[in-house]
DOBA-295033 format. One record per residue: residue in one letter; z, x, y of N, C-alpha, C in turn. Coordinates in steps of 0.1 Angstrom, whole numbers, plus 5000, padded with zeros to 4 digits. Last residue first. Layout:
BEGIN
aZXYZXYZXY
...
end
This chain:
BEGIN
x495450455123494450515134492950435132
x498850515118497550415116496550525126
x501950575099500950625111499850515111
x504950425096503850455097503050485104
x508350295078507150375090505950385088
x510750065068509350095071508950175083
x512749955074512349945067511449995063
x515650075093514750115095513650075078
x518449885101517549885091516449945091
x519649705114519049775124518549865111
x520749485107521549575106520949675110
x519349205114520749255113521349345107
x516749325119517449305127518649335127
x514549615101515849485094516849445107
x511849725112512949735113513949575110
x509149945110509949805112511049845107
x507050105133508550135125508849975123
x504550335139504850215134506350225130
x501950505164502850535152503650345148
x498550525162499650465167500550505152
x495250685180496450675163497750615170
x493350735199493250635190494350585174
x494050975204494150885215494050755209
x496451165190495751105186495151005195
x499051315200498451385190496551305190
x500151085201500251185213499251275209
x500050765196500250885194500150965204
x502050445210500850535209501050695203
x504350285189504250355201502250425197
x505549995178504850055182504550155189
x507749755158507149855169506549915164
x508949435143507749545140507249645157
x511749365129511349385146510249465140
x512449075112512049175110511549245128
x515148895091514348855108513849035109
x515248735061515748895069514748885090
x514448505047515748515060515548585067
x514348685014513948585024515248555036
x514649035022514348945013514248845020
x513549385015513849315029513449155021
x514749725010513849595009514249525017
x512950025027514349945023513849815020
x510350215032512150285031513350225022
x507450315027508650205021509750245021
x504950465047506850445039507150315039
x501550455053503050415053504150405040
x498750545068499350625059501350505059
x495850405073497150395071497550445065
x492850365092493650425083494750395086
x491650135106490450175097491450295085
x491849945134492550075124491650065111
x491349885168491349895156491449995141
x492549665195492949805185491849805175
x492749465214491749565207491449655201
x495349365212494249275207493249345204
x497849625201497049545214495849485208
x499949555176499549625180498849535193
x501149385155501949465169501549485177
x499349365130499749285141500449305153
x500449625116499149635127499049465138
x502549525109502549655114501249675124
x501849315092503349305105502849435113
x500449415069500249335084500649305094
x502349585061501349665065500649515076
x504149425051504449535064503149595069
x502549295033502949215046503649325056
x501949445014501049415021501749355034
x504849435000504049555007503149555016
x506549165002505249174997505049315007
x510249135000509149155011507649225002
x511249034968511549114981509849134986
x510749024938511548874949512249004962
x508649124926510149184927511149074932
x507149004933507648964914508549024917
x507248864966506748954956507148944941
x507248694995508048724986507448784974
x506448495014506048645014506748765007
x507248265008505848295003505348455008
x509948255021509648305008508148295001
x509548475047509248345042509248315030
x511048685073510248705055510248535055
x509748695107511348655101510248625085
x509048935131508848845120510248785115
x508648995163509648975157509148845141
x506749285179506649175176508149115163
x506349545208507349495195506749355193
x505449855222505349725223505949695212
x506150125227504850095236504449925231
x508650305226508250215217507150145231
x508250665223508850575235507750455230
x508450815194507850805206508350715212
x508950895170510051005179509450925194
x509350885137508950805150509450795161
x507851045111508950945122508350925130
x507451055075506650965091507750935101
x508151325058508551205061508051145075
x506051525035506451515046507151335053
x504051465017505351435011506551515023
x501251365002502151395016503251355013
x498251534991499851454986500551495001
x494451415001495851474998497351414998
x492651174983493751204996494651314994
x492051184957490951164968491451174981
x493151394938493151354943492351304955
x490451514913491651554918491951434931
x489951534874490151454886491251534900
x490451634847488651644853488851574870
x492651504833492451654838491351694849
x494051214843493051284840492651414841
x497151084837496551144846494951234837
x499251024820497850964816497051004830
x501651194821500451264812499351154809
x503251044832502551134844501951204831
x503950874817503250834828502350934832
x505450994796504150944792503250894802
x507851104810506551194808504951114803
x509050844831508150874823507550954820
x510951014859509150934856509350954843
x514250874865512950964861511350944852
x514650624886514850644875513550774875
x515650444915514950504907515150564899
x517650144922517750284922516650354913
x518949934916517749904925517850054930
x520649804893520749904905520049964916
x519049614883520349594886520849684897
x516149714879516249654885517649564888
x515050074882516449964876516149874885
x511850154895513050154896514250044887
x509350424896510050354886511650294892
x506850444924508850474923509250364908
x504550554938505050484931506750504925
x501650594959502950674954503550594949
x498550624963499850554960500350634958
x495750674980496350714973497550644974
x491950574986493550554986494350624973
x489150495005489950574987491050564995
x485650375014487250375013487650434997
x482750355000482950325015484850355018
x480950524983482150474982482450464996
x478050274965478050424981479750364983
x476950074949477450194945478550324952
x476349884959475150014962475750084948
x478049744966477749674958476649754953
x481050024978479849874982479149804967
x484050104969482950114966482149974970
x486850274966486550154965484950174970
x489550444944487850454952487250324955
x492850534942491550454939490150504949
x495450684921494150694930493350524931
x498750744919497850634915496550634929
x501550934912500750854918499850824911
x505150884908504050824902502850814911
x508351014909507150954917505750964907
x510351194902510651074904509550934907
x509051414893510051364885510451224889
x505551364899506651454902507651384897
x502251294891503451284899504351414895
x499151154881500351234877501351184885
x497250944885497251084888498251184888
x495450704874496750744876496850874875
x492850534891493550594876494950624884
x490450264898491550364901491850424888
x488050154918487950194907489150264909
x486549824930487949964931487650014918
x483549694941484149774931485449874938
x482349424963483349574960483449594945
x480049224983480549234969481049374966
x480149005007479849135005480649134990
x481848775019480648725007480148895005
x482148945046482348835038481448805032
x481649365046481849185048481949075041
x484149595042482849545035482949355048
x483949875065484449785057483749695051
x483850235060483750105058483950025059
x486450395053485150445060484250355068
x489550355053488150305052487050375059
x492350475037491450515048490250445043
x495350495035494550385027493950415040
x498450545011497850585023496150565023
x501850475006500350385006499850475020
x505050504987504050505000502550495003
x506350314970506850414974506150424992
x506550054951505350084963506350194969
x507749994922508149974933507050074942
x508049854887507549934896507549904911
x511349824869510049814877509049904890
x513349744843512749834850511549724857
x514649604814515349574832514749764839
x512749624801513349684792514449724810
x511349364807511849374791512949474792
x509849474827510949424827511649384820
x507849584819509249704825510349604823
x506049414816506149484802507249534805
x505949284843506149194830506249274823
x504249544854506149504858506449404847
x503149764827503049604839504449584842
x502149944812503249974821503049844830
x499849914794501349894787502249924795
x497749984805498150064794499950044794
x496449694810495949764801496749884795
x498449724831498649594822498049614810
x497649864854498649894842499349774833
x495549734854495149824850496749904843
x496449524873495249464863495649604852
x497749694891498749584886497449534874
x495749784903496849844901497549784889
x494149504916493949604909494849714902
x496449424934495749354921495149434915
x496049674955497449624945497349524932
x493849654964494349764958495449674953
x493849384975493249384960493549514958
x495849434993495449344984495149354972
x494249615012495449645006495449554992
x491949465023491649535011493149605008
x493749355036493049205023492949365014
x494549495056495549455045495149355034
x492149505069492849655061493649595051
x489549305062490649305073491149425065
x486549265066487449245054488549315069
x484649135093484649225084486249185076
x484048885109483548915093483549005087
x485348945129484349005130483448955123
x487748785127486948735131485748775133
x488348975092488548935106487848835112
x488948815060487748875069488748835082
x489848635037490248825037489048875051
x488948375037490348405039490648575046
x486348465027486648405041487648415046
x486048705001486648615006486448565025
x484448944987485248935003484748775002
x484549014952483748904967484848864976
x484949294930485849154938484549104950
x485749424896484549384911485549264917
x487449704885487249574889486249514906
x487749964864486749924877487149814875
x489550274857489750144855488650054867
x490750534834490050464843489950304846
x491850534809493050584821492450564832
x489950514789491250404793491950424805
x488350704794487950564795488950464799
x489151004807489350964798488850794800
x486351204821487451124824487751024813
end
């Protein structure tokens, strides 16, 4: 595997990033997938700061993020990710996240969207993107490229309103915050350990957000997810969890 197109950063679970359990919470380790991400295409010259020189950026398509594990507080991780090709519009992006052993406890797969940042419309991949993919690698998740609905009778709702400290470099709703909106919804005993979720629409400071729920049918333990843009009924976001 090519050196550069790889990439390891260590991190210490934080106090802030732990449940009451002391275990890391899904959306801390979202988190640092995304700082991570963001460290590594800065090494090969695709940072949203490098896109935006030329009015481009990168945008969170879909995020699908299964723990095996979780680590605890003061517990010490390695992510390791690369970039895994794509398709004319779409960019993915692996990672492996890993105990302090070495032993990979969680992997995740991205999907990514080059977008104008005037016309807030995607743009064709970069062939230079999708050729820093490594030949010797195959995805740690398979590609889903089926769309997440959400056909079930809504089993509960919570109402956010964006903050502008939940605001991103894009200046729209932080990725990680649907994914916490999303499992906040849920019943006090839940717990999720996988997430597969769509990025549909952005959502900026103000926007009042309705996050639902329904149980799977399929899954005794999997819930489906939808938020949703109040004033205009806005489907921003879906997802499975389990």
């Amino acid at each position: 595997m090519n050196r550069l197109n790889t990439y390891r950063e260590k991190y210490t679970i934080r106090s802030s990033e732990v449940a009451p359990d002391g275990k890391a919470k899904l959306q801390s380790i979202c988190d640092l997938l995304q700082e991570t991400a963001g460290n590594h295409a800065l090494k090969l010259n695709f940072d949203i700061s490098q896109l935006k020189e030329k009015n481009l950026t990168w945008m969170l398509h879909r995020l699908h993020v299964k723990m095996d594990k979780f680590p605890g507080w003061r517990d010490e991780i390695t992510v390791k990710t690369w970039p895994s090709s794509g398709d004319t519009l779409r960019a993915y992006r692996d990672f492996i996240i890993m105990d302090e052993k070495g032993e990979q406890i969680g992997q995740c797969l991205s999907y990514w969207l080059m977008i104008n940042i005037e016309t807030r419309r995607p743009i064709r991949m970069p062939e230079e993107v999708l050729k820093m993919a490594p030949a010797d690698t195959q995805h740690v998740l398979g590609v889903r490229k089926n769309r997440i609905e959400f056909d079930e009778e809504t089993g509960g709702s919570k109402i956010f309103r964006v903050r502008r400290s939940d605001l991103d470099l894009n200046e729209h709703l932080n990725n990680v915050k649907y994914i916490e909106w999303a499992l906040e919804a849920l019943p006090d005993n839940s717990k999720v350990s996988e997430i597969d979720i769509e990025f549909l629409a952005e959502c900026t400071e103000g926007d009042e957000m309705i996050s639902e729920f329904a149980k799977s049918p399929a899954d005794s333990k999997g819930y489906y997810h939808r938020i949703i843009r109040k004033n205009d009924e806005k489907v921003s976001a879906r997802a499975i969890s389990s």
